[in-house]
Structure formats: C-alpha cells, structure tokens
Phi, psi and omega in degrees: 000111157266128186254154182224172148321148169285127162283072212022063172229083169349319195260002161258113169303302199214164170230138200199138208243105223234149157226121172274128154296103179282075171289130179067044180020048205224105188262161168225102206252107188225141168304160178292335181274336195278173198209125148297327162074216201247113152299165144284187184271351165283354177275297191304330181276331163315271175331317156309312178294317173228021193056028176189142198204162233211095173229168194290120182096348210212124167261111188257152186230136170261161158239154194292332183214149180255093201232181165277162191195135178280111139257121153279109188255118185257118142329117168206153163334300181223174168302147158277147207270134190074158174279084171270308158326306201280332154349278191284344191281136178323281168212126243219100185245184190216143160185175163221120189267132172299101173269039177339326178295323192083013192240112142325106148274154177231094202195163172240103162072030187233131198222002183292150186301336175304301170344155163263137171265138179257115177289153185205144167315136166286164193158187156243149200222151166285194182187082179267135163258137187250149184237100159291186175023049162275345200244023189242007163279154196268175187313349192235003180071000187264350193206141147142211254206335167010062182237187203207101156305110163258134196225137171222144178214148168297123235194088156285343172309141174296154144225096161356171143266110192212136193298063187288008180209132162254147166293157211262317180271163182282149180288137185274145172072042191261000000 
C-alpha cells in the first residue's frame, strides 16, 4: 500500500494506492474487527447484480475480473465537490459503512496481518465506488485496465447500497 499526500484539495485527508486481490470478483471494504460469515445466495446475487451489497461492518464491491486489480481510497474530509468522477466512471455505487475500529481493510475475506490496514477516525462513513476501464476487457476477461476509486467521507446519514451510475452493459464477471 502506498499513502500519499493530499494533493492540494483541502478536503482530501490521505489517498492510498492499494493492488487487491478480487477473488470471485469481489472487494470487500470492511472494519477491521467485522467478519462477513456465509451471507446466502440472495446476498450474492444482489451483489452480482449490482455491484454492492452490505453486512454490519462490511462494504462488498464487484470487480470485472478475479485478479489483483489498482484500487485507489482516498480518505476525505467531506463528499466530493462536483460529478466530474461520476461522469467519467463507468459504474458508480454507494452505501455506508461503520468503521468502530477505526482501521479500513480492504481485501476479500483475507484479515491476516499482512493485509494494509487505512487508519481512520472511528465512526460512520459514506463510502462511493467509482469503476473504470470495464469496456476496456479482453474477450475471455482475463486481461484489462480495470480500476476502482473507493471515496469514503464522514457521514451521520443511512445511506443504503445503492447504484448511482449503472453501466450500460451486463456487468463483467457477475
């Protein structure tokens, strides 16, 4: 994991530039302490279907291919100002995650110490995904430009799991 500076936007604390394994094509952005257990299949097909799905403690995200994949998580003050992201991104989700610990994993179901922890105020958080280079996979899905903006801000609001940009196409690796 590399954290970098906030590059001059006042309202982003840290940016940390993560390569994940999406086993099942699948991320999971979870307090440290939360555990997913076994959801059922009406958890998963929610999730296939729209590339987020929920449990106490635990944000699941889909990914296009179940590879290592670059997710960037930027920590920020507040929501980020303008769509501009939400534009350019491919398909675009929402929800909001508890963090009690106050430590952010990022990983699928793997919690070994080795893992980066994103230290964070404890608390509840919004949490947007933004999902690029989905039209940039190759025919068997195994190769492409694939990445993933996860943006978290501090957030007494519910916020559902919910779709704010759907991709146009059936979502790869569903």
């Amino acid at each position: 994991m590399t954290a970098t500076a906030p590059p001059g936007d006042p309202g982003l604390l840290s940016r940390h530039e993560l390569t994940v394994l999406a086993d099942y094509s699948t991320l999971l952005l979870q307090d440290d302490d939360a555990r997913l257990g076994e959801p059922g299949h009406a958890w998963f097909d929610a999730l296939a279907g729209n590339w987020i799905n929920t449990a106490p403690g635990v944000v699941a995200i889909g990914a296009a291919r179940p590879f290592t994949v670059p997710v960037t998580v930027d920590v920020r003050r507040t929501p980020p100002a303008g769509d501009s992201e939400l534009e350019r991104a491919d398909h675009v989700t929402q929800a909001r995650l508890a963090l009690p610990s106050g430590r952010l994993l990022v990983s699928m179901q793997d919690t070994r110490d080795e893992i980066p922890r994103i230290p964070l105020a404890p608390g509840n958080y919004a949490v947007r995904i933004c999902s690029h280079g989905l039209n940039t996979l190759s025919e068997d899905a195994l190769d492409g430009e694939d990445r993933y903006h996860v943006v978290l801000w501090p957030t007494d609001e519910d916020q559902p799991a919910q779709v704010l940009k759907r991709y146009p196409d059936p979502l790869p690796g569903g």
